[in-house]
N, C-alpha and C positions, 0 to 999 in steps of 0.2 A: 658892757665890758667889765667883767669882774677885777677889783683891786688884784695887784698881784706885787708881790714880796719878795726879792732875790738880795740875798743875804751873800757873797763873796768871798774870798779869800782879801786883804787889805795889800795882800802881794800877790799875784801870780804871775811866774815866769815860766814860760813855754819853748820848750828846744834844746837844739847843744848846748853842753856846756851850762843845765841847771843846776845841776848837781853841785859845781863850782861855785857858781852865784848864792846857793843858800849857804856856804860854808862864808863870802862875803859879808852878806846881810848878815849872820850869827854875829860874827866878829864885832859887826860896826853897834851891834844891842849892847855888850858889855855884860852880856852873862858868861856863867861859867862852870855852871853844873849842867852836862847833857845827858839826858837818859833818853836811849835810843832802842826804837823796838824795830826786826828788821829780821831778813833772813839769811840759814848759811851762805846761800850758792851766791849773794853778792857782795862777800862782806870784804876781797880781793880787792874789787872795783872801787869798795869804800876805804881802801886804807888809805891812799894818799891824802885824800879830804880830811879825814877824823889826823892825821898826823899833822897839819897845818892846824888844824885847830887844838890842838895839845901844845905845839908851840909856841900858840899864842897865848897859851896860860890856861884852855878850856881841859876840864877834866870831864872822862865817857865814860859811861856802863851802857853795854851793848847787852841786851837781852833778845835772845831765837827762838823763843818759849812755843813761841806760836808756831803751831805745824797745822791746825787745822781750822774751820769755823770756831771761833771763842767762844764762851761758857761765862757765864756769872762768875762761876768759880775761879774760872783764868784769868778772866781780869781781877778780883780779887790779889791771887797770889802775884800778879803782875805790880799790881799796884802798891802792895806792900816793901815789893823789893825798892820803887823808885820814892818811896816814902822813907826807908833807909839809906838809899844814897843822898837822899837830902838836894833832890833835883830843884831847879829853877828855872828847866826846857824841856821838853820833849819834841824829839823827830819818830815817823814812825817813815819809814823805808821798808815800802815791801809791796805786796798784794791786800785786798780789798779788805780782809781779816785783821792784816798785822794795821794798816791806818785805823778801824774804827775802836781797836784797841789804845791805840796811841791819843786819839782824841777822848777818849776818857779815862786815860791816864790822866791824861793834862786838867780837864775839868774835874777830876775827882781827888785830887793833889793835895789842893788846899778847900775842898767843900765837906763839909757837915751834914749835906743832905745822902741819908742809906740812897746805896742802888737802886732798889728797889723804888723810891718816890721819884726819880727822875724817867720810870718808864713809861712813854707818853709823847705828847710832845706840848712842846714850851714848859716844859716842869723843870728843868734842869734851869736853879738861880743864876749862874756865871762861869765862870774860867776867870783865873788871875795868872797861869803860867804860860807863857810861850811856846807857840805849838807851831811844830813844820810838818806839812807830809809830802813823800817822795813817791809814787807807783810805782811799783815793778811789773803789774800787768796793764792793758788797757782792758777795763770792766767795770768795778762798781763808780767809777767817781768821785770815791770817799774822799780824794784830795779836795775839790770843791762843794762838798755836800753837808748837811745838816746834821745827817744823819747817822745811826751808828748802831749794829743788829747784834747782838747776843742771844747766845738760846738758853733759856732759861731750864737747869736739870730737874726742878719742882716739879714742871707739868710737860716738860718735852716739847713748849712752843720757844718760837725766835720770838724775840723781843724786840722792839726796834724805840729807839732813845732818840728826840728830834727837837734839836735845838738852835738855835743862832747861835749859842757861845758854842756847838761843835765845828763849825766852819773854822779849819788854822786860820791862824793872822798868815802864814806863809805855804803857795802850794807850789812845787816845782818840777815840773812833767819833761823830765828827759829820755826821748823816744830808745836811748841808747841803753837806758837801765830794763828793757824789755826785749832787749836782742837773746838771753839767756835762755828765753821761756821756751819750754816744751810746746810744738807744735797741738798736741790735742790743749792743754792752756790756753793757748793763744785764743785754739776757735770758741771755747767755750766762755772766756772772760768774756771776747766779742761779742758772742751773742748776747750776754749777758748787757754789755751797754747798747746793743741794738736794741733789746725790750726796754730799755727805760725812754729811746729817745720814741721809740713808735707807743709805748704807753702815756708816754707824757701829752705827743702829739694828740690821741684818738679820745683823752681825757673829760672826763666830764667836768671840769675844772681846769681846761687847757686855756692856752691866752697868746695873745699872738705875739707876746713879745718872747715868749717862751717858744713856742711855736717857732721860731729862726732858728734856736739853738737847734732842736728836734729834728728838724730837716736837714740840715746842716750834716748832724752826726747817725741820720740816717744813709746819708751820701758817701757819707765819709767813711765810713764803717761794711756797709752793703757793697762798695766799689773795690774796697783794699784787705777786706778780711782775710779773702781764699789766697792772697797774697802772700801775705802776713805768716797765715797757714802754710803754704808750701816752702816760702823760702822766710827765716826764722831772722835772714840778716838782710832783709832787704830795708834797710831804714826807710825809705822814703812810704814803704806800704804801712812799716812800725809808727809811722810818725802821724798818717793817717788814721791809722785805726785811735791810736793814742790819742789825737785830737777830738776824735767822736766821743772819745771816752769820757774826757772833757765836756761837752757838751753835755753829753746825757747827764754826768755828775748836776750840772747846771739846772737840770729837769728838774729835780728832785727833788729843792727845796719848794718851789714857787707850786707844784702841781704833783712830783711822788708817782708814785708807779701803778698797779691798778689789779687786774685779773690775774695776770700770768703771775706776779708776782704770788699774791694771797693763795692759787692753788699751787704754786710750787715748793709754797714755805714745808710743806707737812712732809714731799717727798725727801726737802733737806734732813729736817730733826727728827724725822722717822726711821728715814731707813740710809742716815749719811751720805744722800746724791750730792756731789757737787752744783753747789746755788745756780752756776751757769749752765749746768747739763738739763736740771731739771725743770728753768724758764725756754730753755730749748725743745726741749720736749712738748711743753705748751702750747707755746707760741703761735702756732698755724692755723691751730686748733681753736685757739681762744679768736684772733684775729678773723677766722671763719664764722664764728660766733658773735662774734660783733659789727659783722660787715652791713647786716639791714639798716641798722642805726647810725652808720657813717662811712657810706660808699664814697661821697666825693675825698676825703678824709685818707680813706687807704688808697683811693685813686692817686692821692698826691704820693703817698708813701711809695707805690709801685716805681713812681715819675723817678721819685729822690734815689730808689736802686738802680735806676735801668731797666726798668721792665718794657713789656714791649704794648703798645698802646691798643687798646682796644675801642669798640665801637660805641661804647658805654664805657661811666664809673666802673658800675659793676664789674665789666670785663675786662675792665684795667686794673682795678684792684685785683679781680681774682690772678691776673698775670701776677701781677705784686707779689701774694703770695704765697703762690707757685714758686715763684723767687727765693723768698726767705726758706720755704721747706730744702729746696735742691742747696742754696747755701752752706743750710744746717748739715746736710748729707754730704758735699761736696769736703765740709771741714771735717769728715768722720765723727760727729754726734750719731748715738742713739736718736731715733723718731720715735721709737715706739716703748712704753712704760712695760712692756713684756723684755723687750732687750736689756730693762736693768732689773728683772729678776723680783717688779713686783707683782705680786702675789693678787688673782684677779679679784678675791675675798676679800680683800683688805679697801674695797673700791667705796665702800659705805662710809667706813673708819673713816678714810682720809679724806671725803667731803664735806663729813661732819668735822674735823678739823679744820680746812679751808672755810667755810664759812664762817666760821670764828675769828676770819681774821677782815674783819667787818672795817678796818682803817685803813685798808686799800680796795675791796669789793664795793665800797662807796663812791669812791674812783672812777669806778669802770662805766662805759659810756650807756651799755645795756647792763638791766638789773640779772643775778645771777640766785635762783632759788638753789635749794638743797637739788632737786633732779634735777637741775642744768650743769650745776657743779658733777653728778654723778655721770650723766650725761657725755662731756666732755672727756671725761677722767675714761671711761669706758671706749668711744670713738680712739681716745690718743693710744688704746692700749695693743 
């Protein structure tokens, strides 16, 4: 059994009423400059909180900067504003983008080290400022995770920054700040934490205590997604998927994401797929692709959705992902890389790109050459 490493939030609060509790725990720190990165459509929901803590004496700068996947550059221009307000907090309130901004806001606040050296992982020295993150969707996990991706406009790849000091000291998951989300959101952020927890699980680097979390939010997410998806206020399906989200965040550090991940990075910074459309896209495909090397493995993952049990591994996994495909279609995802208008010429490009991202394809449980990568990318189209 391989050592394994899970790094935490030093808080985390789960359920109603979190949203209240981090405006608590602020208070009782005794800071009093908050720089907040977060977006329009909940900033309603946030003013009762941000008004308790103004009359406690705390002063805010609320930045919505973030509309899309971040850039070098946006964190840059982000980081210079909270460097003028002369912050001693950051909360980031939002989706997957607006936290891994907020987490290096914080870390880059009071550090001397360029951007650029902390991309990697463990290169990033510390954090000295106080960091809360809030989700508004259930997907990357970034509230509990290490990790934190920017796309870099140099070369047109994502970048991904992976440290302990990006874990907040505070993560506070209230299923009610995801009630807002646009049903195609919803399904795609899900999917997007269903690949980390069946990537984590099928891992060449997985561990069983990681492993719990994996199943968990394979369950939990595969049973309440299309929920989640139809009806946008149903908390109790919000609360579930939200808690898988959780989980898979969990994945992330100890073991990280794998195949689906590294070939969907390039449909992102390529051609601007949303990250959860285009791990969607993948996913049946790759999971097909790795099924000789860990049938009993997706056997379990089929178990953890529901599927319906076959005579064999084999035949229970392939039910399994049979499952996740009809999911994906059930929540109106794109299947197929032709539905988003890529281009079948470009099928070389962007192999040669995925394989460049060699710190997740190391991951993966079966090795992936340049023509399995094209391979796949070609099948998914």
């Amino acid at each position: 059994m391989n050592t394994v490493i899970i790094n935490n939030p030093s808080r985390l609060v789960f359920g109603a009423g979190s949203l209240q509790k981090m405006a608590d725990d602020y208070l009782a720190l005794g800071l009093k400059r908050l720089f907040v990165l977060t977006i329009p459509s909940i900033t309603d929901q946030l003013t009762p909180v941000f008004e308790q803590l103004k009359s406690n004496g705390v002063t805010i700068q609320i930045n919505t900067n973030i509309s899309r996947e971040p850039s070098f550059s946006d964190l840059e221009t982000i980081l210079a504003f909270a460097r003028t307000f002369n912050a001693d907090s950051v909360a980031g309130i939002g989706g997957g983008s607006v936290l891994d901004v907020a987490k290096l806001v914080a870390a880059q606040l009071h550090n001397d080290q360029p951007l650029q050296s902390i991309v990697g992982n463990g290169l990033l020295k510390g954090r000295s400022t106080y960091l809360a993150c809030l989700p508004t969707t259930s997907g990357t996990g970034s509230e509990v995770s290490p990790n934190a991706i920017l796309l870099d406009e140099t070369d047109g790849a994502k970048k991904g920054i992976i440290s302990p000091f990006l874990v907040p000291d505070g993560a506070y998951i209230d299923p009610a700040l995801t009630l807002r989300l646009p049903p195609y959101v919803t399904a795609f952020t899900g999917i997007d934490a269903l690949t980390h927890c069946i990537e984590a699980y099928t891992n060449r680097f997985a561990h069983p205590m990681v492993d719990t979390f994996a199943l968990e939010g394979i369950k939990l997410i595969g049973r309440n997604l299309k929920k989640a998806v139809d009806n946008g206020q149903d908390l109790e399906a919000r609360s579930a998927v939200a808690l898988g989200s959780v989980y898979g965040g969990m994945c992330l550090g100890p073991v990280n994401t794998a195949a689906v991940h590294a070939l969907a990075y390039p449909l992102g910074s390529e051609y601007k797929i949303a990250h959860g459309v285009s791990n969607a896209l993948l996913l049946p495909y790759i999971m097909e692709f790795n099924l000789p090397e860990a049938e009993a493995k997706y056997a379990e993952i089929a178990r953890a959705m529901g599927a319906q049990e076959g005579n064999t591994d084999r035949e229970t996994a392939l039910n399994g992902i049979e499952l996740v495909r009809k999911l994906i279609s059930d929540c109106g995802i794109p299947a197929h890389l032709s539905e988003i208008n890529i281009p079948f010429e470009d099928i070389e490009a962007i192999a040669q790109s995925a394989l460049g991202v060699q710190r997740l394809l190391k991951n993966n449980i079966r090795e992936f050459s340049l023509a399995d990568i094209v391979n796949v990318y070609k099948i998914a189209y």
